[in-house]
C-alpha positions, 0 to 999 in steps of 0.5 A: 346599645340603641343599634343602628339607626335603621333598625329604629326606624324599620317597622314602628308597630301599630300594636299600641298599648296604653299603659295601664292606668289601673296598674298605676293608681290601683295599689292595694286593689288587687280586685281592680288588677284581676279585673284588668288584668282580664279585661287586657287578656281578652282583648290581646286575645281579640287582637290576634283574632284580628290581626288578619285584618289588613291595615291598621287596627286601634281597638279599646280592650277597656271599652270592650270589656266594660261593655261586656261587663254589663251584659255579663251581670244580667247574665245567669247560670252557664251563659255567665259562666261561658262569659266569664271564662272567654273572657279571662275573668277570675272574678266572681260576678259580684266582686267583678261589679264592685272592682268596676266601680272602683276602675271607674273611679280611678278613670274619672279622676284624671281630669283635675284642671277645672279644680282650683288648685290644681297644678302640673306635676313637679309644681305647687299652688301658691294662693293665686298660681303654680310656682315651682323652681325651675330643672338649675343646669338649664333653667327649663319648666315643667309643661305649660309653665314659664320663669318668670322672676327666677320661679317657675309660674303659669296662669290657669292652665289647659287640661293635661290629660282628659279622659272620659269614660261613659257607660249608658243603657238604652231601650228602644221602643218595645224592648221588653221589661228591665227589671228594677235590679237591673235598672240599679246595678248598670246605674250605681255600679257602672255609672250608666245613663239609662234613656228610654224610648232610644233609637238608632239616632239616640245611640249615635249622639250618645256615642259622638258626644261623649268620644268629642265627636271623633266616632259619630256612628256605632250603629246602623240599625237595631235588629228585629225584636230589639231589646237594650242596647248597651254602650261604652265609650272612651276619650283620651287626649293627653299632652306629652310629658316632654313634646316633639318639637314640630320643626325636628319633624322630617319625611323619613322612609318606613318599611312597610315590607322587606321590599316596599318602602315609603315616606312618612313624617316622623317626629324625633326628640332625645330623651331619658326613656324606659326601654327593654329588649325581649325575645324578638322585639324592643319596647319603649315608654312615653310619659304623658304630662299626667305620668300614670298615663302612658303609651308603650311602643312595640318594635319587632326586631324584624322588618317581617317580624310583626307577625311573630310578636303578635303571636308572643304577646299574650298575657304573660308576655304582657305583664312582663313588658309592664314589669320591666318598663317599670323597673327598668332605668331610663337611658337616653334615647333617640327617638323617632316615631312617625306621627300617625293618626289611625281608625278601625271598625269591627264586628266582634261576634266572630271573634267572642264565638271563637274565644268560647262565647256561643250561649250569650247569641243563641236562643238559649242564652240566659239573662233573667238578670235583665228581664228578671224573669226567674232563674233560667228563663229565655228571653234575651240574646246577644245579637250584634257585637260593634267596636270602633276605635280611633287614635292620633299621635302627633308632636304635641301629644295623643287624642284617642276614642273608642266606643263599643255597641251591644245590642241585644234581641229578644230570643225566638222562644220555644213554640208549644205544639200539640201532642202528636196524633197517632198514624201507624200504618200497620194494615193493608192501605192504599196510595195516591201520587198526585200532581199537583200542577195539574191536579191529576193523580199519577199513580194509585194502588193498593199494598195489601202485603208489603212483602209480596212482589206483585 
């Protein structure tokens, strides 16, 4: 049972999870998966820092994580370490580097419809176009295809699903030395692109490019001593594996609180769906037209119960959903869902200081693995942690983009001072009060005994 429609239609959860694309293409990489899996932990884990926040909140646990990832392998000794366990990675560093690689692979190949041959899933290429039969009780295509002459065909066809993730390393003037370790590794393994000479003007352009303009700022400033400035980003625009029809579109109410509701557009369509139901909430996957690609909907059971699956929601609880989504048989389902378009902007310090992160920021931090200064040596910090997120559902499918900025600062090393000069008062002195506005002196005396009274 679906039960009542208004519970459908109570509170659509803006927590959106993006069905892991690791988990659906990384079988036999158990690397990939411990890296993911570390990478969704943490980021459920910045979630509820947030979730006081009010309005809505998008963040990309992905571009977070990659963007520490980087920072994490010119980390060394206890600042790695106090890294790694904040942010649930039970990687070594250098298998968490070669998982990377193989994630970012795994991403890059989505968009595949700029190469001949390529063709919506359920058809094949015939030479000269995609064919495939059509679904017999009702003679319909897959996506972007059309009968024609009994068959099932399309011309070129637009991208089913783009998504782009980038990663760069830039150096503002006077950033200090990188070492040529460094250089390579954010380079090979990360894919990084690495500018010199880099300002503020340079890392925005950089983010707005590679989000399609849907995040035209990161940053505002660098902080004094800047030293690099470490990004990822992150675009996804993917068409539904079956589209809303847009005329099935209507205004329908929307509890914000038990009291207080709202009109919203809400889409509709009828379809067979993965769905479940847990303690104290109900889930539902939507496939895009690429099906590894998919966005899981979290309804509380309650009008007021977002705040308790916030709290449920942690890693186990997660994994489980995947799972269940999985294995569970679709049914039919009357789907409403508002469309919705979202953006939210947060300073993440606060919250990685709060999750056990607290050398990566201070003057202590060791990341000899940047400078290649020798083990342990001082030099860089953390000092400004940025995230923005942004994301638009509508009938025809999702368009999304997230970037995450790292600027790092040089730390406030040490100072020598000279060896104290001995002054041990251990004889009778004199004293002098002095005012100094006026020069004169208040009070002056002698103390032969420090015992006497007079």
């Amino acid at each position: 049972m679906l039960g009542p429609i208004n519970r459908r239609r109570a509170l659509w959860a803006p927590l959106l999870v993006l069905a892991s694309v690791a988990k659906a293409s990384a079988a036999g990489m158990p690397d990939v998966e411990a890296l993911t899996a570390g990478y969704n932990a943490s980021g459920l884990m910045l979630y509820r820092n947030l979730a006081g926040t009010p309005g809505n909140i998008v963040l990309s646990p992905y571009s977070i994580g990659s963007a520490l990832a980087m920072v994490r392998s010119g980390a060394g000794g206890e600042t790695e370490r106090e890294m790694a366990r904040a942010l649930k990675q039970t990687l070594p560093r250098a298998a968490a580097e070669t998982a990377s690689a193989k994630l970012l692979a795994i991403l890059d190949g989505y968009d595949r419809t700029s190469k001949p041959g390529h063709c919506p899933q359920g058809a094949h290429w015939s030479g000269k176009r995609c064919e495939a039969p059509p679904v017999m009780k009702d003679m319909r295509c897959p996506p972007f295809m059309t009968v024609n002459d009994g068959l099932c065909i399309s011309g070129p066809i637009g991208a089913s699903a783009t998504l782009v993730a980038a990663n760069a390393l830039m150096l503002p003037k006077g950033a200090g030395a990188i070492s040529d370790a460094y250089r390579a590794t954010v380079r090979d393994v990360y894919g990084a692109t690495i500018r010199e000479g880099a300002g503020v003007a340079e890392v925005n352009a950089w983010v707005k490019e590679r989000t399609a303009g849907k995040i035209d700022r990161i940053i505002d400033r660098l902080p004094n001593a800047a030293g690099p400035v470490l990004l990822n980003a992150i675009y996804l625009k993917a068409a539904w594996g079956t589209p809303f029809a847009e005329r099935a579109t209507r205004d329908e109410s929307f509890s914000l609180t038990g009291g207080q509701r709202v009109r919203v557009p809400t889409m509709h369509r009828t379809s067979e769906l993965a769905l479940v139901e847990r303690a104290g909430y109900r889930a539902v996957r939507l496939d895009y037209s690429q099906r590894s690609l998919g966005m899981i909907v979290v309804l509380p059971d309650e009008i007021a119960g977002l705040d308790a699956v916030t709290r449920r929601l942690d890693a186990g609880e997660l994994a489980a959903l995947l799972g269940s989504l999985r294995l569970t048989e679709h049914r039919p389902v009357a789907l409403a869902l508002p469309r919705f378009k979202a953006s939210f902007s947060a300073d993440l310090v606060p919250p990685l200081q709060s999750a056990g992160i607290r050398l990566a920021f201070s003057d202590h931090a060791d990341f000899s693995g940047i400078t290649g200064a020798a083990p342990g040596a001082r030099g860089l910090r953390i000092a400004a942690v940025r995230h923005r997120a942004v994301i638009e559902v509508t009938e025809a499918g999702t368009e999304a983009a997230a970037a995450t900025a790292i600027a790092m600062a040089k730390a406030s090393l040490p100072i020598r001072r000279p060896d104290p000069v001995p002054f041990v008062v251990d004889r009778p002195f004199l004293f002098l009060l002095i005012d100094d506005a006026s020069g004169a002196v208040l009070f002056q005396g002698r103390i032969a005994d420090p015992r006497s009274p007079a």
